[in-house]
N, C-alpha and C positions, 0 to 999 in steps of 0.2 A: 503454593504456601500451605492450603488446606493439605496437601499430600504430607507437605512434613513435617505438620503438628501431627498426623495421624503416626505417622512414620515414630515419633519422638515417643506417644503415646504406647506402643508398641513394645518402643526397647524398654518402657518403663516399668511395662508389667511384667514383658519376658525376663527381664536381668535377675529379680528375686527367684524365680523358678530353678534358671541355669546356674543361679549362685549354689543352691540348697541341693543340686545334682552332684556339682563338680566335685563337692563336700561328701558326698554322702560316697562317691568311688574312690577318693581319697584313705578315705575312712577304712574303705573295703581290702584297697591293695594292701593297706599296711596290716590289716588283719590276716587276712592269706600268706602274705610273707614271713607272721613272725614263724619262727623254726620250734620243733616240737618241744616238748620238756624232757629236760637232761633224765635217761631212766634212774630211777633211786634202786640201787644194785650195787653191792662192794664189787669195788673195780678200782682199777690204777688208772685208770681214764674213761671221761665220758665216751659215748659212742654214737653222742649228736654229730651229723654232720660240721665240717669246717663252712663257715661263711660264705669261702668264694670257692666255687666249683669250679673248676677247670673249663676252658672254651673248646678243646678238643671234639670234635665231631664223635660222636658214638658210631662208626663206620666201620670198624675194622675189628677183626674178629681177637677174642685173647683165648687161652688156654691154658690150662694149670697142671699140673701134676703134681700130687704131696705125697712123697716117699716116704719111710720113716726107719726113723733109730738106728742113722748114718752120720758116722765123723765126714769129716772133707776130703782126708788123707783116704781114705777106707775108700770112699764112692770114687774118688778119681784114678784108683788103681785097677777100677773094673776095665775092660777093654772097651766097651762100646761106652760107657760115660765119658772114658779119657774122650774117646773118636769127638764125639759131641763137642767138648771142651774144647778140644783144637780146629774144629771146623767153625764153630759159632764163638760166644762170650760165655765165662764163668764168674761169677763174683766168686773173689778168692776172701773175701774179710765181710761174709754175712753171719748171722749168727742168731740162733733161738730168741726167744724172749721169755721160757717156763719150760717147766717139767711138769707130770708127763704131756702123754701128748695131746691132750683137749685142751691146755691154753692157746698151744702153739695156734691149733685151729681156727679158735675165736680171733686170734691176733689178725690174722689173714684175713676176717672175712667182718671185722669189726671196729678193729683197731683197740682193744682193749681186751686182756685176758679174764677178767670181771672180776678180779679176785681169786681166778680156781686155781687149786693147784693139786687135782685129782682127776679122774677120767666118768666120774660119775654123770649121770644126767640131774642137768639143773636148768628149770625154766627162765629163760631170759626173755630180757621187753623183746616186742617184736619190733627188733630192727635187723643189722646186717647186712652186707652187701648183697642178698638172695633180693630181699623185700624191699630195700631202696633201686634197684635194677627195674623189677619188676613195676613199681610206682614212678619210676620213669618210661617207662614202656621198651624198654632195653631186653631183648630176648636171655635166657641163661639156662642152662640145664647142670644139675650134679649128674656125672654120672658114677655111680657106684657100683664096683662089681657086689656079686651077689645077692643085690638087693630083688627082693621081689613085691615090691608093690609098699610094703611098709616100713616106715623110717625106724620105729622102734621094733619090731620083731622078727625083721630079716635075716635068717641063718649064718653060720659061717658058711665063704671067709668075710661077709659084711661085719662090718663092727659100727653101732651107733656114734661111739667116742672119736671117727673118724670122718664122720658125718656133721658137718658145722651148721647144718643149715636148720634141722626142726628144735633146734637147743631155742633159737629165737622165736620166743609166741607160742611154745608147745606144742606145734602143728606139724604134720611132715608135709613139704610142698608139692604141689603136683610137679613141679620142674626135677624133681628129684627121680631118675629112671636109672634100668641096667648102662654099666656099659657097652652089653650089647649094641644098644641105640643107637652107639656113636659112627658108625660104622656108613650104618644109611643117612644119618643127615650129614654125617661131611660130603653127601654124592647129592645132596639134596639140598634142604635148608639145615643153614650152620648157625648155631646162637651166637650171639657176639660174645658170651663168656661158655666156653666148657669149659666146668669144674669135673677134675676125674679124679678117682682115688680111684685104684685098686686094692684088691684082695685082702687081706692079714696074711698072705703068706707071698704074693706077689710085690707087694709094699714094701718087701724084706723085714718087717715082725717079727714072724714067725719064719720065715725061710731064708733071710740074710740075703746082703747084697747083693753076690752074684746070681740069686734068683730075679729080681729087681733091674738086674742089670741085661738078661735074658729077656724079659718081659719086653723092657722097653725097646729093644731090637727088634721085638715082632710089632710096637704097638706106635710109635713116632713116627717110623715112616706112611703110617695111615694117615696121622696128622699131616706133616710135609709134603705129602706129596697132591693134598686137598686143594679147593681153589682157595677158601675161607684164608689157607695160610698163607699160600704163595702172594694172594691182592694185598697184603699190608701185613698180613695176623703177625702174632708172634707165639710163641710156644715157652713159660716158664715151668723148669722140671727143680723143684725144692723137696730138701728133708724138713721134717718136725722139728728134729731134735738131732743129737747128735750122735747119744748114747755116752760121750765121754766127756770128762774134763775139758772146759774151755765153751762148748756148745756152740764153735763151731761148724756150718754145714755149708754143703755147696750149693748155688741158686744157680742152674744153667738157662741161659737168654739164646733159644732157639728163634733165631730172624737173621733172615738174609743182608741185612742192615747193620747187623753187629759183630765184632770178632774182637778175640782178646781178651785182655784180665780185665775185669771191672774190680779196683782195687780203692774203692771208698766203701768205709762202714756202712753194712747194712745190717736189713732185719726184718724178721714177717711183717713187721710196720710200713718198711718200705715197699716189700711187696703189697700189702693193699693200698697202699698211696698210689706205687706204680699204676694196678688196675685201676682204680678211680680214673686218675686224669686218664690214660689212656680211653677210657668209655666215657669220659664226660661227664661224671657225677662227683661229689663231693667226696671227700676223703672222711673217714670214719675215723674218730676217739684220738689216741697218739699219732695216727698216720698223719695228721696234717702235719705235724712236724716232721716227719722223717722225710727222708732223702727220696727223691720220686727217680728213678731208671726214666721216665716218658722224655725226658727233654734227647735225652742220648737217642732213642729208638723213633725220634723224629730228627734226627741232625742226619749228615749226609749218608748215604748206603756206606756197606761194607769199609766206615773207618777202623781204625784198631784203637781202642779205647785202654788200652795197659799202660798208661801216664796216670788213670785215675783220675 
């Protein structure tokens, strides 16, 4: 009996403590989770993350390629683009979302063109799919030909305007390296996003497609034939822009998983949607609405997806 008036005595004084705890973690999670503030920047859409992120495992490597100032028709009549096309998938009805080409960029890598509609540098919040990657602890590298160490003073054929990553936070990131790079960590450690741009004259800019189209015939098979691509990766090779009427371009979907026309609207929005859920993180600005490619690029290997 004495035991469990003591006993009783006990939960009496413990209950107010554990009450004034459970409250106070309470308190806490819900502070940690609210989501940051929308940045105040003319824009066509915020570039706060979407609420629910995607459950996809961040495991499998992506890769990017952004060509530029190529119609659809133009790119698919090169020889090794066509090869691409018919061996893998092409979205036959993707399409810009700005002119020139620094919206296109942001669109990709934020989901929001912020308003720009020039190639100039303009400081944006620090967000973007660089720095939310990185704050999930998700590896990524740009790689940039010609770059040599600095995001803003790097010679030709680098061009900053094709550089999406130190626009956000006015910083250049350390993830930001030559293409050289790319070479030895696909034989070694491979980040789960390589971002690559080439040249202003290998991008076809300055040198037109069929330089663009040569390029990648020496420079995909490095990719493909890695382990990073072969264990799940995939390899996405997109234009900016179009250069013409319609702003039409082609998005090729290099994985062994996919073949055929991918004939539902798209657009750089969808490409950063795509990469989100494929890596696991929240989709950025307009991307949460658009059309995400992941659900296709987890359904069964080698379907042919030309039903749309």
């Amino acid at each position: 009996m004495l035991s469990d008036i003591a006993d009783m005595r006990f939960v009496r004084v413990l209950a107010p403590a554990l009450a004034a705890l459970l409250l106070a973690t309470a308190c806490q999670t819900v502070a940690q989770s609210k989501p940051a503030a929308t940045p105040s920047a003319s824009s066509s859409a915020s570039a706060s993350p979407s609420a629910t992120p995607s459950a996809t495992p961040a495991d499998k490597s992506v890769f990017v390629i952004v060509l530029e100032n190529t119609s659809y028709q133009l790119a698919l009549r090169q020889p090794y683009i066509a090869s691409l096309a018919t061996q893998y998938a092409v979205a036959t009805n993707y399409s810009q979302v700005g002119s020139p080409s620094l919206p296109n960029y942001l669109a990709m890598t934020s989901g929001s063109t912020w308003g720009i509609r020039d190639d100039s540098y303009h400081k944006l919040p620090a967000t973007g799919l660089g720095k939310q990657l990185s704050d999930a602890g998700i590896s990524w590298k740009g790689y940039m030909e010609g770059f040599t160490g600095d995001c803003f003073t790097s010679p030709y054929p680098y061009a900053l305007k094709h550089n999406p990553f130190p626009y956000y936070g006015g910083v250049c990131p350390t993830n930001v390296v030559p293409t050289t790079d790319l070479a030895s960590d696909l034989t070694g450690t491979t980040p789960q996003l390589s971002w690559i741009t080439p040249g202003m004259c290998n991008d076809g800019h300055d040198c037109g497609v069929a330089r663009s189209d040569r390029w990648l015939a020496q420079f995909v098979p490095q990719i493909t034939s890695s382990t990073a691509w072969k264990q799940g990766g995939v390899l996405f090779i997109v234009w900016d822009e179009s250069g013409s009427a319609g702003g039409r371009v082609a998005l090729l979907v290099i994985t062994p998983s996919l073949r055929g026309q991918l004939t539902m609207p798209l657009n750089h929005y969808s490409l950063e949607a795509t990469i989100a859920d494929r890596l696991g993180v929240p989709r950025l600005g307009l991307a949460k609405d658009a059309t995400s490619l992941q659900p296709l690029l987890e359904a069964a290997p080698a379907q042919s997806p030309s039903s749309g």
